[in-house]
C-alpha positions as a printed NumPy array, in Angstrom:
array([[ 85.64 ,  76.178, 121.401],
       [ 87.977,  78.918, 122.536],
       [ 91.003,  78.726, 120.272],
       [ 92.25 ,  81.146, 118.157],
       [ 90.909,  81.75 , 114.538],
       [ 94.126,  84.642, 113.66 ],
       [ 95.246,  82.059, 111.682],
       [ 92.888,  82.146, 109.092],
       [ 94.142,  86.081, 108.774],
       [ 97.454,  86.237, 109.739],
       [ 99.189,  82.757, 108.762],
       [102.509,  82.194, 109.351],
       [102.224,  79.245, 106.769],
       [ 99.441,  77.179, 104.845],
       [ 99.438,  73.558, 103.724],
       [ 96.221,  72.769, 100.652],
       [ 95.342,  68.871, 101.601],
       [ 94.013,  67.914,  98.56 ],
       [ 96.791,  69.94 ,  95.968],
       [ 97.012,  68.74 ,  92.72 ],
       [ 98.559,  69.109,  89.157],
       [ 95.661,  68.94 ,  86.777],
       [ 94.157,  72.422,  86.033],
       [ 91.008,  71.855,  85.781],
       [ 90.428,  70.442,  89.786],
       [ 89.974,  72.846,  92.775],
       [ 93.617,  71.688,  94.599],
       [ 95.234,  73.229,  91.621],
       [ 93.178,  76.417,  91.521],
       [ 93.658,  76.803,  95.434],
       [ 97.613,  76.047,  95.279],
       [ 97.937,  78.692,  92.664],
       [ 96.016,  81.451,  94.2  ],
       [ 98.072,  81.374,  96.735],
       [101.228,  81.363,  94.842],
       [ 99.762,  84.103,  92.507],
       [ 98.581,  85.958,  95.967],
       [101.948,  87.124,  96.579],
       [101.367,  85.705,  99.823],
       [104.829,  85.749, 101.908],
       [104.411,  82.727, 104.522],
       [105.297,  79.415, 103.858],
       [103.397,  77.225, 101.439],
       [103.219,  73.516, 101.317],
       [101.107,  71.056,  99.32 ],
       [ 99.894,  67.815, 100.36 ],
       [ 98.881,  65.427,  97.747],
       [ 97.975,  61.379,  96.676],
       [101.064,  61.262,  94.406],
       [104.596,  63.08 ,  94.854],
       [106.139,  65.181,  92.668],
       [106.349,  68.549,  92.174],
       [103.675,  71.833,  91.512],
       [104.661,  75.033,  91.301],
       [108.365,  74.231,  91.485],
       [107.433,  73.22 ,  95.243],
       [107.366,  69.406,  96.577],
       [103.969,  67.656,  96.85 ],
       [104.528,  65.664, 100.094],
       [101.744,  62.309, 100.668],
       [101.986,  62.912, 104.256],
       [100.992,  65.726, 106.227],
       [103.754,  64.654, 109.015],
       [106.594,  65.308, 106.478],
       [105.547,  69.015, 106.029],
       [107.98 ,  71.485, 107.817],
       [107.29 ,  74.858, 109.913],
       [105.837,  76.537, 109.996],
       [102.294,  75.429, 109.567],
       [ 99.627,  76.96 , 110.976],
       [ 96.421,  76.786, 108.745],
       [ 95.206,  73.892, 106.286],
       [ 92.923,  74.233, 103.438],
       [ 90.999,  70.917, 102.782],
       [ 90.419,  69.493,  99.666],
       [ 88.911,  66.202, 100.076],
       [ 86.547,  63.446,  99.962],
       [ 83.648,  64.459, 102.227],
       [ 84.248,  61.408, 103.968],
       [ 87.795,  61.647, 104.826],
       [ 86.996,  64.755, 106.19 ],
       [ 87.132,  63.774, 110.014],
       [ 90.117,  61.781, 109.66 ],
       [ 92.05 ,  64.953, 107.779],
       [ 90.91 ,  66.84 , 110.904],
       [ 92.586,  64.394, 113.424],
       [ 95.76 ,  64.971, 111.346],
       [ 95.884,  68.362, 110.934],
       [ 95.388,  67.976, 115.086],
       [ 98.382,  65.812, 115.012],
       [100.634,  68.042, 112.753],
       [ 99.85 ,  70.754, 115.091],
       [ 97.595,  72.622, 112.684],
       [ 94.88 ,  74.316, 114.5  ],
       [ 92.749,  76.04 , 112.154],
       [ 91.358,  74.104, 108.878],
       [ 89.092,  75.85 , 105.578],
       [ 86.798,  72.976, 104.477],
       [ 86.582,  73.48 , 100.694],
       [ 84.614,  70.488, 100.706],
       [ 80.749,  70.075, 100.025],
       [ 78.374,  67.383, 100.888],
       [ 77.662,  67.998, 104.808],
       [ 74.603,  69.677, 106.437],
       [ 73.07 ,  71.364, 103.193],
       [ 72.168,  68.254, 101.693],
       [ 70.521,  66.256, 104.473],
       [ 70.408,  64.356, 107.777],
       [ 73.51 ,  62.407, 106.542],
       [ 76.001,  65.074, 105.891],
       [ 74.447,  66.812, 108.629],
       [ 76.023,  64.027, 110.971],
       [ 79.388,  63.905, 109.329],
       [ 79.334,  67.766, 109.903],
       [ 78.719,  67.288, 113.799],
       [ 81.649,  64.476, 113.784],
       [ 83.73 ,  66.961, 112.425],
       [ 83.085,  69.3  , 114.635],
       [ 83.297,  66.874, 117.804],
       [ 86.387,  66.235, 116.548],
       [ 87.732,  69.86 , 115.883],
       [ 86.292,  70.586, 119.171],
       [ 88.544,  67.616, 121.097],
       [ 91.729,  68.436, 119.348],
       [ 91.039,  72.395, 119.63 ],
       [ 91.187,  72.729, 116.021],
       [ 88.954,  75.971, 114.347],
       [ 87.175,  74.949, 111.389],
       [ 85.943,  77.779, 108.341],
       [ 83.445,  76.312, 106.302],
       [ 82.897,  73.476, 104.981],
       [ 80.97 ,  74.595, 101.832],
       [ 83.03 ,  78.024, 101.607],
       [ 85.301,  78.962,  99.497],
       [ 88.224,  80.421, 101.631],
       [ 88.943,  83.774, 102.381],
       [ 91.027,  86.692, 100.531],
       [ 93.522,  89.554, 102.036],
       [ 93.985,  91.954,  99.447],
       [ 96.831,  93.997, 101.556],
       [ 98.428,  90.927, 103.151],
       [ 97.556,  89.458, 100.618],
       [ 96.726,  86.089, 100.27 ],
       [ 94.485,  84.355,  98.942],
       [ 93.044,  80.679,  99.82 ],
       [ 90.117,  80.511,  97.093],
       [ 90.022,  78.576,  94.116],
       [ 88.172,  81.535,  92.262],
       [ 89.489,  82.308,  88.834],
       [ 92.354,  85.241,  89.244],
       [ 93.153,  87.883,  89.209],
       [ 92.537,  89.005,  92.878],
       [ 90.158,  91.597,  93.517],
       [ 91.646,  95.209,  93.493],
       [ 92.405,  96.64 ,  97.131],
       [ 90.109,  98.728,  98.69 ],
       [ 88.47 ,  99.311, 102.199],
       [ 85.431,  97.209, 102.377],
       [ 85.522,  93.612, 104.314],
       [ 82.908,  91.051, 102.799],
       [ 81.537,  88.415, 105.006],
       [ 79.51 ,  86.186, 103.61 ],
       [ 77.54 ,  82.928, 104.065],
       [ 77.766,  81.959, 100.328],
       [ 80.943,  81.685,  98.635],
       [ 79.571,  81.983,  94.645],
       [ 77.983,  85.381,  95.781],
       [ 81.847,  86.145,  96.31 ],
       [ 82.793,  84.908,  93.184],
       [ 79.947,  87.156,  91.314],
       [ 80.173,  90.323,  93.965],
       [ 84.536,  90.271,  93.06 ],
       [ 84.023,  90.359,  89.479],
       [ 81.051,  92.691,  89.444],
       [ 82.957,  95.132,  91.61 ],
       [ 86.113,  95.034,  88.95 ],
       [ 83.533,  96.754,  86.619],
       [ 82.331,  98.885,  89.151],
       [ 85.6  ,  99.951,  90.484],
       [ 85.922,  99.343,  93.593],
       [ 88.119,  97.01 ,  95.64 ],
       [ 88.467,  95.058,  98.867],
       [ 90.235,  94.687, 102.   ],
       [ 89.09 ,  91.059, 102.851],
       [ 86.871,  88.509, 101.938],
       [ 85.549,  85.811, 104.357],
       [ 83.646,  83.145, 102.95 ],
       [ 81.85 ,  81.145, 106.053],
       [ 79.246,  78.449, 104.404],
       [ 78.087,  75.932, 106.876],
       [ 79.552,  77.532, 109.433],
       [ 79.634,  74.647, 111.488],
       [ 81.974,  76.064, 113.517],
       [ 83.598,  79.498, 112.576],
       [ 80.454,  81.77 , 112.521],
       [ 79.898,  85.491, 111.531],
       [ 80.013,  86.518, 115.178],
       [ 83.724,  84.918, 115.581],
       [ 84.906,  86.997, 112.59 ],
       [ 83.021,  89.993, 112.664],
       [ 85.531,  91.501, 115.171],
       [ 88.677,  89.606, 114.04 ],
       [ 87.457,  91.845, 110.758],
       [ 87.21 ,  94.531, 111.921],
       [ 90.678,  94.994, 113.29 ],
       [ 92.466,  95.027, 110.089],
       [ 93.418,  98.865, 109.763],
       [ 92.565,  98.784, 105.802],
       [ 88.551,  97.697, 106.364],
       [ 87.053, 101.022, 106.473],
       [ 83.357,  99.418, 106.231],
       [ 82.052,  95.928, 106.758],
       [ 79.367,  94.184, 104.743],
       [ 77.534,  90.808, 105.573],
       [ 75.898,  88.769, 103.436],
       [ 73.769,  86.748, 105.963],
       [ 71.297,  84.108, 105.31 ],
       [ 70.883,  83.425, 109.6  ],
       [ 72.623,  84.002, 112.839],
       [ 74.186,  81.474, 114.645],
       [ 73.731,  82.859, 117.993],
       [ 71.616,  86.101, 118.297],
       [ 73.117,  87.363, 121.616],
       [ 76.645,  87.004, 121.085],
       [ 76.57 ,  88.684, 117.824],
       [ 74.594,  91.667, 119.014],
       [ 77.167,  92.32 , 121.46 ],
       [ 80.024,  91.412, 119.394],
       [ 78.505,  93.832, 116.722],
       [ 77.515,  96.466, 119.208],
       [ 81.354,  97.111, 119.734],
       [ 82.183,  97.186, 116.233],
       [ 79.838,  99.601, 115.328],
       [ 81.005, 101.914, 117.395],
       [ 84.312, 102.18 , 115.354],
       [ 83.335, 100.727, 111.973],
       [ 79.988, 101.105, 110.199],
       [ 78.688,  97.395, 109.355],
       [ 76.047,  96.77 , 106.669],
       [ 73.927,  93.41 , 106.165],
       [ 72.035,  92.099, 103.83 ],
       [ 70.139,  89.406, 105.291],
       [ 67.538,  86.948, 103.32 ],
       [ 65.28 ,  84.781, 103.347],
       [ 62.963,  87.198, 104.232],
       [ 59.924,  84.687, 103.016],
       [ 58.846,  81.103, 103.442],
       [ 60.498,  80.101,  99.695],
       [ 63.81 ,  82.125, 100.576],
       [ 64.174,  80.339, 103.846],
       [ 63.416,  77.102, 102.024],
       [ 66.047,  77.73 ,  99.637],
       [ 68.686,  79.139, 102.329],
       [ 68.316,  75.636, 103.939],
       [ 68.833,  73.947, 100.996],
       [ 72.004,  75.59 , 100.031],
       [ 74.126,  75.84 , 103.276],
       [ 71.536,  74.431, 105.937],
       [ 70.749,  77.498, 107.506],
       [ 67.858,  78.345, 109.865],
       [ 66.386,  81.861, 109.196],
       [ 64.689,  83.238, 112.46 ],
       [ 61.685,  85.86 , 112.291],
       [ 62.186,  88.803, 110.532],
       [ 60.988,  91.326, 113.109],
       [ 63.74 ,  90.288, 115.183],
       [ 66.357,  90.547, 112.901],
       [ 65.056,  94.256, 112.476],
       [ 65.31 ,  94.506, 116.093],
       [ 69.162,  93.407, 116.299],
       [ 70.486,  95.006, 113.89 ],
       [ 69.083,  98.45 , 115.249],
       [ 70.218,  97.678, 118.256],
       [ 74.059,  96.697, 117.46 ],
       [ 73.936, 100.05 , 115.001],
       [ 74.138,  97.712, 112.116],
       [ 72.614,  99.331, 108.732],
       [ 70.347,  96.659, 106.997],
       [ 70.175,  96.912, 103.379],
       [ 67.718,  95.679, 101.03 ],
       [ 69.333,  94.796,  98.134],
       [ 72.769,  93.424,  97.159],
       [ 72.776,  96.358,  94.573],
       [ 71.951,  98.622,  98.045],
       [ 74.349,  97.333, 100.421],
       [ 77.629,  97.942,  97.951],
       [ 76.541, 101.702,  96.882],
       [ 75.802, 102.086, 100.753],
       [ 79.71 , 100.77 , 101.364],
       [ 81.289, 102.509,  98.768],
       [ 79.969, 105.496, 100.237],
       [ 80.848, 104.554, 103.88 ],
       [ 84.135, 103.647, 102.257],
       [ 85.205, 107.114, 100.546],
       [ 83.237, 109.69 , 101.873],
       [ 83.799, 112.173, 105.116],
       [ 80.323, 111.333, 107.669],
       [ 78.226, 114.216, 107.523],
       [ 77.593, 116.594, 110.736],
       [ 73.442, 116.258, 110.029],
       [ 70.655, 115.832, 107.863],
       [ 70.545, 118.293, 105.575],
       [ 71.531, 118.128, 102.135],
       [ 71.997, 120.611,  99.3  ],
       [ 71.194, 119.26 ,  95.428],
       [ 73.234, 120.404,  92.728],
       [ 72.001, 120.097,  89.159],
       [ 71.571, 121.14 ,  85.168],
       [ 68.364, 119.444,  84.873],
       [ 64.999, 120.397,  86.923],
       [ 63.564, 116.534,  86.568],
       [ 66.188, 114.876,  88.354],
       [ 66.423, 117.382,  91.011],
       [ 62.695, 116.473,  91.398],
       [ 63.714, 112.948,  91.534],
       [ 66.795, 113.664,  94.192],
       [ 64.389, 116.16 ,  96.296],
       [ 62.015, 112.886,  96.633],
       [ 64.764, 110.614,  97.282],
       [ 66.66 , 112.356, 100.038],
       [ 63.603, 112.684, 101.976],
       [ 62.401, 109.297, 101.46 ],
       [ 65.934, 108.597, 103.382],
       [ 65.257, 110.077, 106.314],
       [ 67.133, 113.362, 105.228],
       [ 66.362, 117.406, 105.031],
       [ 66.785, 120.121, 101.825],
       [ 69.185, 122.466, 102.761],
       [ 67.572, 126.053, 103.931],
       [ 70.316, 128.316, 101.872],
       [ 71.967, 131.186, 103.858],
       [ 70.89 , 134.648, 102.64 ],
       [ 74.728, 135.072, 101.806],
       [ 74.665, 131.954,  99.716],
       [ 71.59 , 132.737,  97.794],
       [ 73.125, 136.345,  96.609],
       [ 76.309, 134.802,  95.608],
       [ 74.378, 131.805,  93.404],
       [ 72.068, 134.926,  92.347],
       [ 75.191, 137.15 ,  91.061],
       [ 76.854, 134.325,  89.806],
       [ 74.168, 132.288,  87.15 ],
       [ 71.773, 133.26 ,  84.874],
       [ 68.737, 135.167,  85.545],
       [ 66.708, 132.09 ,  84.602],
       [ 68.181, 129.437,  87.136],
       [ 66.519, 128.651,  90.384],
       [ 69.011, 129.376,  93.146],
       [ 66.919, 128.101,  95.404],
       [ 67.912, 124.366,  96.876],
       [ 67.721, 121.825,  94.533],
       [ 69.956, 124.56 ,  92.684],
       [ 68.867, 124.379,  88.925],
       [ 71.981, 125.938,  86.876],
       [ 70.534, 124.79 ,  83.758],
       [ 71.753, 122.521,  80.683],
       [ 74.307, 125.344,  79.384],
       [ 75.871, 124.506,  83.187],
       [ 80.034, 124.763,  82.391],
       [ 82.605, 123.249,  84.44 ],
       [ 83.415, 126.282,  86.   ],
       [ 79.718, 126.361,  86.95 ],
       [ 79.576, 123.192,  88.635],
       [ 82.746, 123.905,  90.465],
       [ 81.558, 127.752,  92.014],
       [ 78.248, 126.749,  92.625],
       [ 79.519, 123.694,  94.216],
       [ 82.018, 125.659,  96.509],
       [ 79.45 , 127.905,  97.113],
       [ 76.86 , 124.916,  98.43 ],
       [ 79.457, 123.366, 100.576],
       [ 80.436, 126.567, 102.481],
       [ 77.212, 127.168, 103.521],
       [ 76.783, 125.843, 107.47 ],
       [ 73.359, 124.918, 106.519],
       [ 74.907, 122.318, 104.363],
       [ 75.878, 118.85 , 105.536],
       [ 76.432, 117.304, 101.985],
       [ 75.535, 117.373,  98.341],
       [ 74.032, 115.524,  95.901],
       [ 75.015, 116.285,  92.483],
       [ 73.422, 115.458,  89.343],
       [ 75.464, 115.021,  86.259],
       [ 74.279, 114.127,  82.868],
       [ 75.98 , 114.739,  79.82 ],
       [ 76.338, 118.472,  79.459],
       [ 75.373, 119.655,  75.664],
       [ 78.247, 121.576,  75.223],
       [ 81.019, 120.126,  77.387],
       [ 82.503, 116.462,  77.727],
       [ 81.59 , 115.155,  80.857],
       [ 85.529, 114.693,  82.26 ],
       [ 85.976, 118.267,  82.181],
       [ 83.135, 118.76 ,  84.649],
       [ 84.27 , 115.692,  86.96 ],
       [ 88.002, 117.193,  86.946],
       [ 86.77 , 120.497,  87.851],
       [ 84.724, 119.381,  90.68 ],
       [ 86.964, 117.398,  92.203],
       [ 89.235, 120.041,  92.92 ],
       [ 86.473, 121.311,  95.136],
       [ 85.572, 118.305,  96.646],
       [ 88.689, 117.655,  98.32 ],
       [ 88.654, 121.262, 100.029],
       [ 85.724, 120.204, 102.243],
       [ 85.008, 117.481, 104.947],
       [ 81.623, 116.978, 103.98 ],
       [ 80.346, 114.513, 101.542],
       [ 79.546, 114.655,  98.264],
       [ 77.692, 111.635,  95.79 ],
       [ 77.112, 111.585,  92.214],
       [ 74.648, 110.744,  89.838],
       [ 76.456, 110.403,  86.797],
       [ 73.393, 109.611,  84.367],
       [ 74.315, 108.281,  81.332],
       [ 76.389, 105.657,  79.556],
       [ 79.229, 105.7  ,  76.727],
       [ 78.748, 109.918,  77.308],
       [ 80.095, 109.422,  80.978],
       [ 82.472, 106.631,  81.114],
       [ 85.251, 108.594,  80.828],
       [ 83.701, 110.565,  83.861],
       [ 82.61 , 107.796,  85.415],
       [ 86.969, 106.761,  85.549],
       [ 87.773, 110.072,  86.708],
       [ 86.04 , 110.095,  89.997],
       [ 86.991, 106.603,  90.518],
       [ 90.686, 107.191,  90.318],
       [ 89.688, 110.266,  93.073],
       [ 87.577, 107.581,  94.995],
       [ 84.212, 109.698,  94.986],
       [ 81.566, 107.338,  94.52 ],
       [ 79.342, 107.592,  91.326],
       [ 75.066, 106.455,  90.978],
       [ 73.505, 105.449,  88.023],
       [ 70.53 , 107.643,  88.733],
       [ 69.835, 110.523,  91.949],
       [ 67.468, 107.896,  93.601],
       [ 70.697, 105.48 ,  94.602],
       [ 72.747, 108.818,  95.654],
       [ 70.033, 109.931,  98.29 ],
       [ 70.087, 106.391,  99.017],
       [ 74.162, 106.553,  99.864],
       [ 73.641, 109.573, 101.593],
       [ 71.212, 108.328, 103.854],
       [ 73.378, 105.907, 104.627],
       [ 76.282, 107.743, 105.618],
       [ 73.486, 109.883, 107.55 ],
       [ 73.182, 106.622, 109.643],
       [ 76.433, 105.875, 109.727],
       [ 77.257, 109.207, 111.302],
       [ 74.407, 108.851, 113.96 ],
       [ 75.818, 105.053, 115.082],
       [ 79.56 , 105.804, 114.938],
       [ 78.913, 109.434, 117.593],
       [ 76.489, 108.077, 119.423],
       [ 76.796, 107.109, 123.261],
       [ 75.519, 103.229, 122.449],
       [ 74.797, 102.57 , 125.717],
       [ 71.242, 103.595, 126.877],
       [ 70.534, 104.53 , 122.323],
       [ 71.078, 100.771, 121.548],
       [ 69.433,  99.216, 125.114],
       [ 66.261, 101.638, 124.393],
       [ 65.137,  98.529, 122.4  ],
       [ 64.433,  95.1  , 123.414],
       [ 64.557,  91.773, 121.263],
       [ 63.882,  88.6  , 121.579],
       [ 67.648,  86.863, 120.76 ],
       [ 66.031,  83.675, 120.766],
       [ 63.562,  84.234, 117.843],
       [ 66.581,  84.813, 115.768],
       [ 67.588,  81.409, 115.583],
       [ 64.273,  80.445, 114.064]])
């Protein structure tokens, strides 16, 4: 199928087949979304019964519906699906979201209404997204074809991808907490037509994604999106999480959107190959993006450790190394000026130990200090709650410094109700905050990668390895 999916980003209008005027049924949720979107198209709603929703007609035929019209969200029964399809063909339409459930996930029935869909999409040229998805989301455009509870997600610069929309659902309102935002969200499910590979590009032109993630549960075609991620990654750093590592995850990822996971090993393999960063954990893949996100790629490896507590510089001295990255070797020049500057009983030496009576002014020099040194590539800094100074003072001092330098710099802001109001601070200055030093080296590492596959000549790096595409279909 070679039509266009810009649609489904760019529409210059949207009709929901399926609207309706009860609250508590997805064709309401959807038709208000998009209302409450801000979303500047046209917007039309197709429903059983005419009236009125949102101070906007509900027409019963799809024919009535004026330009322009270029994308359709379905809201159906699972069986009228095919015959919605033939007249969203005849309307013109030629890109559909199926909200709809009930297709290959649950058996060899829906599994053969899915391929008649398909057939059908395929004969009339019509793209399909889903069905078992939930839509997608444009925070700048914005719009927003979902039926999630609002309010849209805050912008930001990471694109989601993802096979499972209520991973979306959790992943938006987790990140509210978290503070951080997106640029788009794409929902695939089935993916009986519309696959990761299609959109993975289409994502990655939008000028506000500064970092991709995928939440992946198989690949429809392992060649095509090797190359197709190949190119990305030489502009924009992509991340995946892929499961179903085991026998009972690939049991359940075929259960919930009929999904074939192929052998791990070759998965590996791909993703090294098209520079794609593969993260372990949910948890993983967001602190990895954040960083990607906010943070300036480091030149190298090496990392200096800034702290007022010797057992988490321990930790972070562990941690970077266990991602692939280097301790610092201090300048001579450096070393004097930490030596003149802190107390006699500090260790200068990197992890730099400026003990618990550590001011903001402290943190601030000593941070300066670290970064200036050519030896440095980035910095880790450890931050618990100083005894004799609120937290915020430290952050606002540092940050000052931070922006001075193209090099990165993560936090490990340890704590709780004794950092929060730190925690906000280097939000609002989009520096990206850890929990604990062992997440931080993590971030770093990743931006360590991210460095190596954005400057590197892919060419004869990425065809140094060879897979086995096939395996990865399983």
């Amino acid at each position: 199928m070679t039509s266009s999916i810009t649609p489904f980003f760019s529409p210059k209008g949207v009709v929901v087949i399926g609207a309706s005027t009860s609250p508590e049924k997805l064709g309401y949720g959807v038709a208000r979304n998009l209302i409450q979107s801000g979303y500047r198209g046209a917007i039309h709603f197709v429903s059983q019964k005419s009236g009125a929703l949102f101070d906007r007609p509900l027409y019963t035929n799809l024919d009535d519906v004026p330009d322009p019209v270029d994308l359709a969200i379905l809201i159906v029964p699972t069986q009228s699906t095919p015959q919605t399809i033939e007249d969203c063909a005849k309307r013109g339409i030629k890109a559909a979201i199926i909200v709809s459930s009930g297709f290959r996930e649950v058996g060899a029935e829906g599994a053969a209404l899915e391929a008649q869909c398909v057939e059908l999409a395929r004969k009339h040229g019509v793209r399909l997204l889903g069905p078992n998805c939930i839509g997608t989301l444009d925070t700048h455009l914005p719009l927003d074809t979902t039926f999630l509870q609002p309010p849209m997600p805050a912008q930001g610069g990471i694109a989601f991808v993802s096979h499972s929309g209520a991973f979306c659902a959790a992943i938006i309102d987790w990140a509210r907490e978290q503070g951080f935002g997106f640029s788009q969200i794409v929902s695939l499910g089935n993916q009986a037509d519309v696959n990761e590979t299609d959109v993975l590009p289409e994502v990655a032109k939008d000028e506000h994604t500064k970092v991709i993630a995928l939440y992946m549960e198989s690949v429809s075609d392992g060649a095509k999106f090797v190359q197709a991620a190949s190119e990305v990654t030489k502009h924009k750093p992509v991340i995946a999480l892929k499961v179903g590592r085991f026998e009972a995850g690939q049991k359940a990822a075929a259960s919930h959107t009929g999904a074939l996971a192929g052998s791990e090993a070759a998965f590996d393999a791909a993703f090294a190959k098209a520079g794609i960063l593969r993260a372990d954990t949910a948890e993983q893949m967001f602190d990895w993006a954040r960083a990607l996100e906010n943070c300036p790629l480091p030149r190298g490896k090496r990392m200096a450790i800034l702290t007022n507590a010797g057992g988490p510089g321990v930790i972070a001295a562990d941690s970077l190394e266990t991602n692939g990255l280097l301790l610092s070797q201090l300048t001579e020049s450096t070393l004097k000026a930490l030596t003149n500057y802190l107390p006699p009983s500090a260790s200068v030496h990197n992890p730099v130990d400026m003990l618990a009576s550590a001011s903001p002014d402290a943190y601030a020099t000593c941070l300066n200090l670290l970064l200036q040194d050519e030896n440095v590539d980035g910095a880790l800094v450890i931050l618990p709650p100083p005894p004799m100074y609120k937290t915020e003072e430290v952050a606002k001092a540092m940050i000052e410094v931070i922006g001075e330098f193209e090099k990165p710099v993560v936090i490990a802001l340890m704590g709780s109700t004794l950092v929060e109001e730190a925690r906000k601070t280097f939000q609002r200055a989009n520096i990206p905050t850890y929990p604990f030093p062992e997440r931080a080296a993590s971030a770093l590492g990743a931006l360590a990668n991210g460095q190596k596959h954005l400057t590197t000549d892919t060419g004869e790096h990425r065809d140094s390895k060879r897979i086995s595409v096939a395996r990865l279909r399983g």
